[in-house]
C-alpha positions in Angstrom: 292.3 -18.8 -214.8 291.8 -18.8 -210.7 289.9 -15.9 -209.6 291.7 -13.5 -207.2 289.9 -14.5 -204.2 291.8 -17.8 -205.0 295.0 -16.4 -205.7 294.6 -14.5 -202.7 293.6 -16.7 -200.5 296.9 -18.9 -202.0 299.1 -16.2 -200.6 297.8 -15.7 -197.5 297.8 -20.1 -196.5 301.7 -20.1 -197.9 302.9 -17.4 -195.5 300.7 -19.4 -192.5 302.6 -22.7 -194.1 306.0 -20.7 -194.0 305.5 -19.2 -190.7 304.6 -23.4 -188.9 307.8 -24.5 -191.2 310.5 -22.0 -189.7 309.0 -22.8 -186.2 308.6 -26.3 -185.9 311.5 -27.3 -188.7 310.3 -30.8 -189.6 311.7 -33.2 -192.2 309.5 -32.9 -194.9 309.0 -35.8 -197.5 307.3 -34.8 -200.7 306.2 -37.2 -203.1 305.2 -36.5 -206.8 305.0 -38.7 -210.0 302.4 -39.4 -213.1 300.6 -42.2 -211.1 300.9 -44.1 -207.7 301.6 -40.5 -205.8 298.9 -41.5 -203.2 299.6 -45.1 -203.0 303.0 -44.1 -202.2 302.3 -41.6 -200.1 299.9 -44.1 -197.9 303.2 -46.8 -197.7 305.6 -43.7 -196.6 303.2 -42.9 -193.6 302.6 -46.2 -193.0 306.3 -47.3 -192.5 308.1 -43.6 -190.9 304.3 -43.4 -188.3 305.8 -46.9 -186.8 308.6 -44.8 -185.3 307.7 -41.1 -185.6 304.8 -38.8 -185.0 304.8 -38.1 -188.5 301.2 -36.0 -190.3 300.4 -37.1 -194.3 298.4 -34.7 -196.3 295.1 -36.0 -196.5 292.3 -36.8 -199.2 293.3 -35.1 -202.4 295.3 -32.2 -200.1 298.3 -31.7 -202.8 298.3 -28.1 -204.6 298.3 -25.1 -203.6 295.7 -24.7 -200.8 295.5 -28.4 -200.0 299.3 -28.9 -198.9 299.4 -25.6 -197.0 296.4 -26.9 -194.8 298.0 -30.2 -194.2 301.3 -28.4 -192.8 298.8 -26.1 -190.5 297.1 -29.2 -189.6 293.5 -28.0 -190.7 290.6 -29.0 -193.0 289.5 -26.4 -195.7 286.9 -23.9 -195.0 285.3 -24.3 -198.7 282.5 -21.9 -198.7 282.0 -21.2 -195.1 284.1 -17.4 -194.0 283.2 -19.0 -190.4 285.4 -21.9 -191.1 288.0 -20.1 -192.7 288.4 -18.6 -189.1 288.8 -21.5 -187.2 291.6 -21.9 -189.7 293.0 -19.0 -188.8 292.5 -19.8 -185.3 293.9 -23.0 -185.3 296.9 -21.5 -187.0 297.6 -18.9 -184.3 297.1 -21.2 -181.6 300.6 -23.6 -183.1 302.8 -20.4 -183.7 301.9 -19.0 -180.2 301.9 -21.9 -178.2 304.6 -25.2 -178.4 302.5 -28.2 -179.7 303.1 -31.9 -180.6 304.1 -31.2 -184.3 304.9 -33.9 -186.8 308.5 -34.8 -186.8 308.5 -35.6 -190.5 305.3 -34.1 -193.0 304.4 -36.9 -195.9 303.0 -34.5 -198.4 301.9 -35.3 -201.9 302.4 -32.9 -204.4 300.4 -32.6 -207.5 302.1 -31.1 -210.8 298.4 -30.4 -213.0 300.6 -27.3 -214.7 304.1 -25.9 -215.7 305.1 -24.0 -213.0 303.3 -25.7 -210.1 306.4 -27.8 -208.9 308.5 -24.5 -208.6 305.9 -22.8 -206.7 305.7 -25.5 -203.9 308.9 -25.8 -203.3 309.3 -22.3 -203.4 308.1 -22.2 -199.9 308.5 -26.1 -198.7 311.8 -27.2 -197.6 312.2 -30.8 -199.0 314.4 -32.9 -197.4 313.5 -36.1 -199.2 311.7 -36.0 -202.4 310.4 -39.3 -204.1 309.3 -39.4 -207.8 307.3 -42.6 -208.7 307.1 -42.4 -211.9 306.8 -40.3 -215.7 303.9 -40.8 -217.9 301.5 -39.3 -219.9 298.8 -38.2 -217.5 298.5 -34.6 -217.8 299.5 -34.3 -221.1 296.9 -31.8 -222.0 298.8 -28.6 -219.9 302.1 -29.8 -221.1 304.0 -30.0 -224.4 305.5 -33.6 -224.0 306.4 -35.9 -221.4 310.0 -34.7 -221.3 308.1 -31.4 -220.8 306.7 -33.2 -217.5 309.7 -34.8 -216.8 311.4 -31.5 -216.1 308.7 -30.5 -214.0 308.9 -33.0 -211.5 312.6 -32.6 -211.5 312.3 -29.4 -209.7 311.2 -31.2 -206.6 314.8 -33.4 -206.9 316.8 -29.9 -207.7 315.2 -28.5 -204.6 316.9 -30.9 -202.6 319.9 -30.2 -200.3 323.0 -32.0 -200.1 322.2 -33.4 -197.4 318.5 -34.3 -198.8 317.9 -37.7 -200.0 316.0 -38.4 -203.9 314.6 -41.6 -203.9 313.6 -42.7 -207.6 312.0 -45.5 -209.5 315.0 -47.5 -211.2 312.7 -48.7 -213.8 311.9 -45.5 -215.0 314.8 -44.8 -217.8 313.7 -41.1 -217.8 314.4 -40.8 -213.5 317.9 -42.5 -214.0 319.1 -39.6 -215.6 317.9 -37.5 -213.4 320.9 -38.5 -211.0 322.7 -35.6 -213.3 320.7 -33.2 -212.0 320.7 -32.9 -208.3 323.1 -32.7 -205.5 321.6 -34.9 -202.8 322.0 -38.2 -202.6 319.9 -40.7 -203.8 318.1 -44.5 -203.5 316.7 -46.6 -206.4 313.5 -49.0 -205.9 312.3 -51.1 -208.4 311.3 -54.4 -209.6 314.2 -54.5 -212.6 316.8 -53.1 -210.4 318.0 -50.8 -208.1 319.3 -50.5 -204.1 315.9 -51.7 -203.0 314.5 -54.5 -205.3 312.1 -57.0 -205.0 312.1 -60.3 -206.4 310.6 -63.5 -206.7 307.3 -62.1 -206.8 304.2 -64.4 -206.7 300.4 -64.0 -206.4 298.6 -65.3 -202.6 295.4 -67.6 -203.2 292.7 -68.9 -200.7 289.9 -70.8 -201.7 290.7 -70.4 -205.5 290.3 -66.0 -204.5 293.8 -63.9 -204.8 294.7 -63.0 -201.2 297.8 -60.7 -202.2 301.2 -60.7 -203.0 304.8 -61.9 -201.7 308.1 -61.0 -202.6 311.8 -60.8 -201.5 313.2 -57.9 -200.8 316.6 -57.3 -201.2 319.1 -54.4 -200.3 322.8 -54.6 -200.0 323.5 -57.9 -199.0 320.2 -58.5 -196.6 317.1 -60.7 -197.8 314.0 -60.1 -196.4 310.3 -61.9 -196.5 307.6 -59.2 -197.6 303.5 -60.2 -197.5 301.4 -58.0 -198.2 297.9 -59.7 -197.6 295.5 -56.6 -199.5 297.9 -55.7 -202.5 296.8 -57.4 -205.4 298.6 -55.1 -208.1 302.3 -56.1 -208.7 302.5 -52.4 -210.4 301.7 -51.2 -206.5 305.0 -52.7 -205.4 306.5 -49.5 -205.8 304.7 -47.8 -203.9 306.0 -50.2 -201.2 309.1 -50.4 -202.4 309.2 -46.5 -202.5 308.1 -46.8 -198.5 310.6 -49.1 -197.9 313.3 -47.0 -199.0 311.6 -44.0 -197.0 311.8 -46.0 -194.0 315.5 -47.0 -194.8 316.7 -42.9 -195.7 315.3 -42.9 -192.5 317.2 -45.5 -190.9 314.4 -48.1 -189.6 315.4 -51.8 -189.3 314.3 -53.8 -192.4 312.6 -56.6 -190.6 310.0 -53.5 -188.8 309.7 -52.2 -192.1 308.4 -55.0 -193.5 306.0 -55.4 -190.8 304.6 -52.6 -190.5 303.7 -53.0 -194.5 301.8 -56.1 -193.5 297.8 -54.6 -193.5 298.6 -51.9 -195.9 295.8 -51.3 -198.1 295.7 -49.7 -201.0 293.7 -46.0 -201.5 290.1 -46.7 -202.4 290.0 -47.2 -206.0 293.3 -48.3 -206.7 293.3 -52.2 -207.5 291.1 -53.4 -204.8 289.3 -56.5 -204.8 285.4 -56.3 -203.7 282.7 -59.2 -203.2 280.3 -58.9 -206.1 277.4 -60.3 -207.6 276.6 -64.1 -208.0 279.8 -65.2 -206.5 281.9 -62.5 -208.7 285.0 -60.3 -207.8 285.5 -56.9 -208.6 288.7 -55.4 -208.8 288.1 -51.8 -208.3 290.9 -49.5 -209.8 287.8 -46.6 -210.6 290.0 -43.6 -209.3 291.6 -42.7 -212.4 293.1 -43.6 -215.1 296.0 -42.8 -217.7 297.1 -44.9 -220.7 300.3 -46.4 -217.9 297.9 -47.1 -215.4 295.0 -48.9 -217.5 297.9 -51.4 -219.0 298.9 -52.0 -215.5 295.8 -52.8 -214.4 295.1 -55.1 -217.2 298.6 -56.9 -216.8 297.3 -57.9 -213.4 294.2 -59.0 -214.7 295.6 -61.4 -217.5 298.2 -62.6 -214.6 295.3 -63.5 -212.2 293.4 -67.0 -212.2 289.7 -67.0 -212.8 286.8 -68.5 -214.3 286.5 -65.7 -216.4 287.4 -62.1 -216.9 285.5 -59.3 -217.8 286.9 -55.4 -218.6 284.6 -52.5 -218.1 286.4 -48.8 -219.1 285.9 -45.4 -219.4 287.4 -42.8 -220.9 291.3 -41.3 -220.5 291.1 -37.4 -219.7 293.4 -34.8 -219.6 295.7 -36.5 -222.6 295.6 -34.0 -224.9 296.9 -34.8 -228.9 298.0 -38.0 -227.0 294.3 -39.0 -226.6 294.2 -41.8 -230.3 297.2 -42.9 -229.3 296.4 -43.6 -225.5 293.1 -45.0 -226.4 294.4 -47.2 -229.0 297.1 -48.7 -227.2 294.7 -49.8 -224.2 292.9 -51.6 -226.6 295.6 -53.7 -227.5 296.0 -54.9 -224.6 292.7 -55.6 -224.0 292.9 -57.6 -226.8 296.0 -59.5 -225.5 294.0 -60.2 -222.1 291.2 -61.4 -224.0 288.2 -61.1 -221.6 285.0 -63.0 -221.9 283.4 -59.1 -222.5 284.5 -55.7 -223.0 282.3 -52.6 -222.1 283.4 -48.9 -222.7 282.0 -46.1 -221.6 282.3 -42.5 -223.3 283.3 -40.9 -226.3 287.1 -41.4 -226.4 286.3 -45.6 -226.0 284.9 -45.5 -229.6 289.1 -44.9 -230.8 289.6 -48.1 -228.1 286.4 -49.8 -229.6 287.3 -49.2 -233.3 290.9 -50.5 -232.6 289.7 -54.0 -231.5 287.2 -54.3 -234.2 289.8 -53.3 -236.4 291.9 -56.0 -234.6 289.5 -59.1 -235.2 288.0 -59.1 -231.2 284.8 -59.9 -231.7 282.0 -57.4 -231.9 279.5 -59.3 -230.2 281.9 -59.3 -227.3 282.1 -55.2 -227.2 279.4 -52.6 -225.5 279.4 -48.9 -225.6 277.7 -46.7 -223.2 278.1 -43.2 -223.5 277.5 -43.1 -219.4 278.3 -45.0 -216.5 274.9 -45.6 -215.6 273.5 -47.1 -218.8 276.4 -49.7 -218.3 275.2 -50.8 -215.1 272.2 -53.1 -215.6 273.9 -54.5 -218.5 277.1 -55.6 -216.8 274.9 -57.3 -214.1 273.1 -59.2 -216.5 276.5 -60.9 -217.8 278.3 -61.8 -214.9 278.5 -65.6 -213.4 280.4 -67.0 -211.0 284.1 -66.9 -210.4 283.9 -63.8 -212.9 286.7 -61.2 -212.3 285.7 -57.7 -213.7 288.3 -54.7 -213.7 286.4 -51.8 -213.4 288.7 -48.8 -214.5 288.2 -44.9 -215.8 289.2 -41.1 -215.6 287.8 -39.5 -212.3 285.3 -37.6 -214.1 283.8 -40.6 -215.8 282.1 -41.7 -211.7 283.5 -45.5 -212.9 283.0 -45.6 -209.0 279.2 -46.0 -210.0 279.2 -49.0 -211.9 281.5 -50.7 -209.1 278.8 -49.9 -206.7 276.0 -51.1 -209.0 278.4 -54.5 -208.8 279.2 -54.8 -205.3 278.0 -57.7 -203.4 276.9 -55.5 -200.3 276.5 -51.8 -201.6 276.3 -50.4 -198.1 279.9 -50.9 -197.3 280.6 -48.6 -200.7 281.0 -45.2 -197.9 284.1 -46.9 -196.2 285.6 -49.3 -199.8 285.1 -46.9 -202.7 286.4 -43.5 -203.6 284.5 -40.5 -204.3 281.6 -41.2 -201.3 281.8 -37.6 -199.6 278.6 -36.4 -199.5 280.4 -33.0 -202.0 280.8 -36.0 -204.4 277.8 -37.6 -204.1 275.4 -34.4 -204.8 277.0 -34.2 -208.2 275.6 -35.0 -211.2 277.3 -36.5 -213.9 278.4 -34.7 -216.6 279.7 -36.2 -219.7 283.2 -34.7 -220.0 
């Protein structure tokens, strides 16, 4: 329950939001999904910023207070009644005086609880809304995933007829959400849809993957895609989903695709790091949902290498879906088949009882019930050529054990998520 100097506070930043909205009148893009809502959110700046002054929401700026801020073009106050003022300030200042405001706002729009959807856009005129995807993340506050689905709907039903809904073809449950809106839309996917890519193929250079290429195709045009620091072909649609941004939008395809050229991926989604003894690390420690943990492991059985090694932690926020989740990752650990498995926390033992229960071998298997107990002994393991995912729930600090495997641990402020000096000062605390 938030206190009522939140729920206050709430009110007053969504009248400031409405007042910037009715005066400057930009297009706004919101973005929501189970997974991939930052990723995309990254590629939709990075394509519409080539040929507008367009304004993203930053760090993890997507509920209530966050997205208002991003609109007003400030940085929460937190704590600090002094900061809170220059807030206000700052806010005056636009509404009083004509600035340089964003032409188009990329914001990302978290959906934690029923209800949250319809209170953004209560307030936020969408003019193109993009869903990424449905899953079970956020099971816990909701009865189903049809319960979810209908959730993030609300951003598509918010849409005017004019408005554009631009949805992942692969997703059976966002195909039938065509039913339900009156805009018009654009698919994106990797099965089908207006914007498709194909022949898809992993880069190498010096026996170390280097990225991805594809095709992309849309109506009767074929175009060349690289993207030199995507390593995930799961992340295509979050490309593919900035691509058809920048074609609602009416960019030319060929400065699309180069402007997608040095996109990186957020910190801790599918990065690849220098490690130990000549070792990669593929850093995916953000967070973590039964979807995204097989998608990372797909990549890693799809990937050349020496040898692979799979370090997880637990799956939050899954609610009666948390056996089932746990279980099914560890089949597909088994079908990867790494050299070793470690799992850290309490719901791993359902993942580490599966494989035993499944014939891997239990010689092969370590549990930790923390991040940090894991370190030393993933060191201790790794050789050469090793590739180690490194994957968990944002409350399990998975970004800890990367660190404790990273070649050069200086550069972990500017490579790895979580490295605010807020973050750092916590402790961990077994969730």
């Amino acid at each position: 329950m938030k206190s009522k100097r939140v729920q206050y506070l709430e009110k007053v930043l969504r009248w400031m939001a409405i007042i910037v909205l009715k005066k400057y009148k930009p297009s706004v893009v919101g973005i929501t999904g189970s997974v991939g809502k930052t990723s995309t959110k990254e590629a939709v700046f990075m394509v519409l910023s080539q040929k507008f002054r367009t304004r993203k929401s930053e760090r993890n700026y997507n509920n209530e207070i966050g997205i208002p801020l991003t609109i007003i073009g400030a940085k929460s106050g937190k704590r600090s009644p002094l900061k809170w003022l220059g807030v206000f300030i700052k806010w005056l200042f636009i509404v009083v005086f004509p600035v340089k405001y964003p032409k188009i706002l990329v914001l990302e729009m978290g959906v934690d609880r029923p209800g949250d959807m319809k209170y953004l856009t209560s307030f936020i005129p969408i003019s193109v809304g993009i869903i990424t995807n449905i899953s079970s993340s956020h099971l816990e506050f909701f009865k189903s995933v049809d319960h979810i689905a209908k959730e993030k709907r609300k951003l598509l039903e918010a849409l005017p007829e004019d408005g554009m809904a631009i949805l992942n073809y692969d997703d059976p449950r966002l195909k039938d959400m065509k039913n339900f809106i009156q805009s018009k839309t654009l698919t994106f996917g990797l099965k089908g849809g207006d914007a498709k890519a194909d022949i898809i193929g992993f880069n190498y250079q010096n026996n170390k993957p280097s990225g991805i290429s594809f095709k992309l195709c849309y109506e009767d045009k074929t175009i060349p895609v690289r993207l030199r620091h995507v390593l995930a072909q799961h992340q295509l649609y979050a490309i593919l989903a900035g691509i058809s941004a920048g074609i609602t939008f009416k960019i030319n395809l060929v400065e699309i695709a180069e402007s997608l050229d040095n996109f990186f991926p957020p910190a801790g989604r599918m990065n690849l790091i220098h490690g130990i003894n000549s070792s990669f690390v593929i850093d995916d420690a953000y967070n973590a949902s039964p979807a995204s943990a097989k998608a990372a492991l797909d990549v890693l059985m799809n990937l050349r290498s020496s040898e692979k090694i799979v370090a997880l932690g637990d799956m939050l926020e899954l609610g009666s879906y948390t056996e089932n989740g746990h279980r099914e990752v560890a089949r597909k650990i088994f079908q990867v088949n790494p050299k070793l498995v470690f799992l850290i926390g309490d719901r791993m033992k359902i993942a580490l009882n599966e494989l035993e229960r499944l014939g891997y071998p239990s010689e092969k298997i370590f549990h930790f019930d923390d991040p940090f107990l894991a370190i030393n002994k993933i060191r201790k393991n790794i050789k050469a050529g090793d590739l180690i995912l490194v994957k968990g729930s944002q409350a399990m600090r998975m970004e800890k054990i990367v660190k404790g495997l990273m070649l050069n641990p200086r550069e972990a402020e500017n490579i790895l998520c979580r490295q605010s000096p807020d973050w750092l000062r916590k402790e961990y605390l077994k969730p």
